[in-house]
N, C-alpha and C positions, 0 to 999 in steps of 0.2 A: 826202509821200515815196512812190513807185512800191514794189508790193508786184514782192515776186522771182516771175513766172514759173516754176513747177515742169514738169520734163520728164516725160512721160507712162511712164516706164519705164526704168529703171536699163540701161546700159550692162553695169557688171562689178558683181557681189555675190562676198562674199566674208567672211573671219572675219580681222579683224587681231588678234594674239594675243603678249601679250609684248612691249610695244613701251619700249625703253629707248631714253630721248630725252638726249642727253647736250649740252648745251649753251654756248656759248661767245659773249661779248660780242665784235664785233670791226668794224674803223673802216670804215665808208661806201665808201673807195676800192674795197675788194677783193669789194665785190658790186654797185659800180653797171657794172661790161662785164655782168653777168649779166641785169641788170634789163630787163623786158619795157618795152616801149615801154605808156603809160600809168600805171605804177604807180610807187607810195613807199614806201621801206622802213618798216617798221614795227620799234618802238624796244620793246626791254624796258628799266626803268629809264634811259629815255634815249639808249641804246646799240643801233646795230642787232646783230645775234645769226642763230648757226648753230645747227643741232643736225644732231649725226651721229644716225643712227636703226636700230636695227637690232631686228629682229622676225619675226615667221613669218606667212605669207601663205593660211590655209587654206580649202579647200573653195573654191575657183575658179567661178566659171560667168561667161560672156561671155555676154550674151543668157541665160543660163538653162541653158546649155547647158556641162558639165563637160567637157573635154579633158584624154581621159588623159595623165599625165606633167604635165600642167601643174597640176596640182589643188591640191597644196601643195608647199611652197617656203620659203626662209626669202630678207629682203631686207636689204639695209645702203643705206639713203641718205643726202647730205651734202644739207640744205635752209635754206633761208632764209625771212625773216617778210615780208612786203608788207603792203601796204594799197591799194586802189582807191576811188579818191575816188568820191562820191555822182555822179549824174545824172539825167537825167530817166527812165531806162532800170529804174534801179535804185538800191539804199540805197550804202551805203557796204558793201564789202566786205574783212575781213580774211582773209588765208590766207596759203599757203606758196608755195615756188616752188621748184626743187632746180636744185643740180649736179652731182650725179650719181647714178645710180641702179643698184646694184650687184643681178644677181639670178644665180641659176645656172645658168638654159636660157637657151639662144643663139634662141631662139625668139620667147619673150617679149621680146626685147631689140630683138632684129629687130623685131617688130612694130611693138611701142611707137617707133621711133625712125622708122620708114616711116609710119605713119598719124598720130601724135600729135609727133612731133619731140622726143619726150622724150627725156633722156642718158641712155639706159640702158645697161650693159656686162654683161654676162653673162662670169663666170670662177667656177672653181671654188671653192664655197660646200658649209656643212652648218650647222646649229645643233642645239642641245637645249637641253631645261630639267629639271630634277627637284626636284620637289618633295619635302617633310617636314616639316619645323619652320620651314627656311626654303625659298625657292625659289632655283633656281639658272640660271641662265643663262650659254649661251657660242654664241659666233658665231663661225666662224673662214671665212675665205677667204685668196685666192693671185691676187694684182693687180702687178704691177710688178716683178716677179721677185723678192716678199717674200709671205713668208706673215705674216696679220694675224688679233688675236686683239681680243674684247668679250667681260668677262666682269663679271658683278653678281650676287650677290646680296641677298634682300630679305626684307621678314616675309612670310610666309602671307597675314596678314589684309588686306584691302584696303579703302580707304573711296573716298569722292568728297573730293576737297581740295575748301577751299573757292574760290570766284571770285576771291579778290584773290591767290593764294598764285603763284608761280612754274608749279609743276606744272599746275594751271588754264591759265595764258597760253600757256606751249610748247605742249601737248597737244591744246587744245580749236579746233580751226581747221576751218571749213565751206566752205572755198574753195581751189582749186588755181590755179594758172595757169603759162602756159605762151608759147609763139610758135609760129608756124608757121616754115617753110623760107622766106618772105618779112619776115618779124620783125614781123609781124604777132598780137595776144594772143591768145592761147585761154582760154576758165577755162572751168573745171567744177567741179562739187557732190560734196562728199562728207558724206553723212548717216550719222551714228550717235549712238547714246546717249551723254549722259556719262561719261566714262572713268572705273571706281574706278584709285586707286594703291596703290602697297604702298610702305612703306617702305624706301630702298634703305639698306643696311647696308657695304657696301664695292663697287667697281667698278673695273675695269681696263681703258685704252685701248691695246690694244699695236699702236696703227694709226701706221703709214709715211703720213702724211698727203699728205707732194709726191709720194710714187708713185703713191699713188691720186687724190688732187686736183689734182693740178699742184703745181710750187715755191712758188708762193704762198702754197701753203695752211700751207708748213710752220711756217708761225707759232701751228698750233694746235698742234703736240706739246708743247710746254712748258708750256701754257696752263692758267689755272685755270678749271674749269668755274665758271659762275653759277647752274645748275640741273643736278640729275641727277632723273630723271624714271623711274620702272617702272609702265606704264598697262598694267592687266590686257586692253583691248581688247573686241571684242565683231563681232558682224555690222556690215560696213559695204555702202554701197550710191555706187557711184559714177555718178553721169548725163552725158550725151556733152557731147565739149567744143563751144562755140560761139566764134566771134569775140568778143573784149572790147567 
């Protein structure tokens, strides 16, 4: 098997922090118009799977380089699981893929959707966390003419789950992917350590899903999660995209 090529110098660095993965099993139909040309869903207990993702983005640098206002940030994404089959090119690749990517600068949104073709929306966003005995988290934003609320808390203490658990599978993904404006794939590399997690102890989705995903989606409000996830985060390192 073909060893993976590493790129000589990270694209964006940055601290993902706080990231609650809230997860939902749901049917093949309503992610294959999504799916990049080459790739296959990828099944948690058999089933393919969303997770809504909401976390804070800090200490920014693009090249190396910190742009004020853009430094930190909190984000809410709606993602999904893939898999890329092996080739001569390279091993078999698992990762994510999104629909949409909620931030607060119209900047970053712009960007990302002119250079990389990513779905990004920029509307009005804030988060916090406080900690004590437990930790606390809430994400609120203003999308579709509804205001939308993520809130959780969890223990303090955090460990590393182990590899066969839930939190493992959603969380742990070294691969992105994407299209171009031709629908052509992109993937890129995202490196970081193992995530610890913290026990989450109660959580609340007060998200308008068809406003913000489309009608489609609205079949997650009802919905039972199959995983909730609170990954403490750490420095990550993202490297440029390439053709699939």
């Amino acid at each position: 098997m073909p060893a993976e090529r590493r790129p000589r110098r990270p694209f964006l660095t940055a601290r993902w922090s706080n990231l609650l993965l809230v997860s939902y099993a749901v049917d093949d139909d309503a992610l294959r118009p999504h799916l990049p040309a080459g790739l296959e869903l990828d099944r948690f207990e058999g089933r393919a799977a969303v997770s809504l993702v909401a976390f804070d983005f800090l200490d920014t640098r693009v090249r190396g380089v910190r742009w004020p206002g853009l430094i930190s940030f909190p984000e809410v994404n709606l993602r999904y699981y893939v898999r890329q089959p092996a080739s001569d090119r390279h091993p078999e690749r698992r990762g994510v893929s999104f629909i949409r990517e909620l931030v607060p600068k119209w900047l970053i949104a712009a960007t990302a959707r002119r250079l990389y073709n990513e779905p990004y929306v920029a509307c009005p966003m804030r988060s916090s966390v406080e900690a004590g005995g437990t930790v606390r988290m809430r994400h609120w934003f203003s999308l579709g003419g509804s205001e939308h609320t993520i809130e959780a808390e969890a223990d303090a203490k955090a460990a590393i789950p182990p590899e066969g658990s839930p939190e493992h599978w959603f969380k742990e993904h070294q691969w992105g992917f994407g299209k171009d404006r031709r629908g052509r794939l992109l993937v890129y590399e995202v490196r970081h350590p193992h995530w610890e997690t913290r026990g989450v102890r109660s959580f609340n989705v007060g998200v308008d899903f068809a406003k913000v995903y489309g009608e489609k989606w609205a079949i997650l409000k009802d919905a039972e999660p199959v995983s909730v996830a609170w990954a403490v985060g750490s420095g990550i390192e993202v490297y440029p995209h390439a053709r699939g």
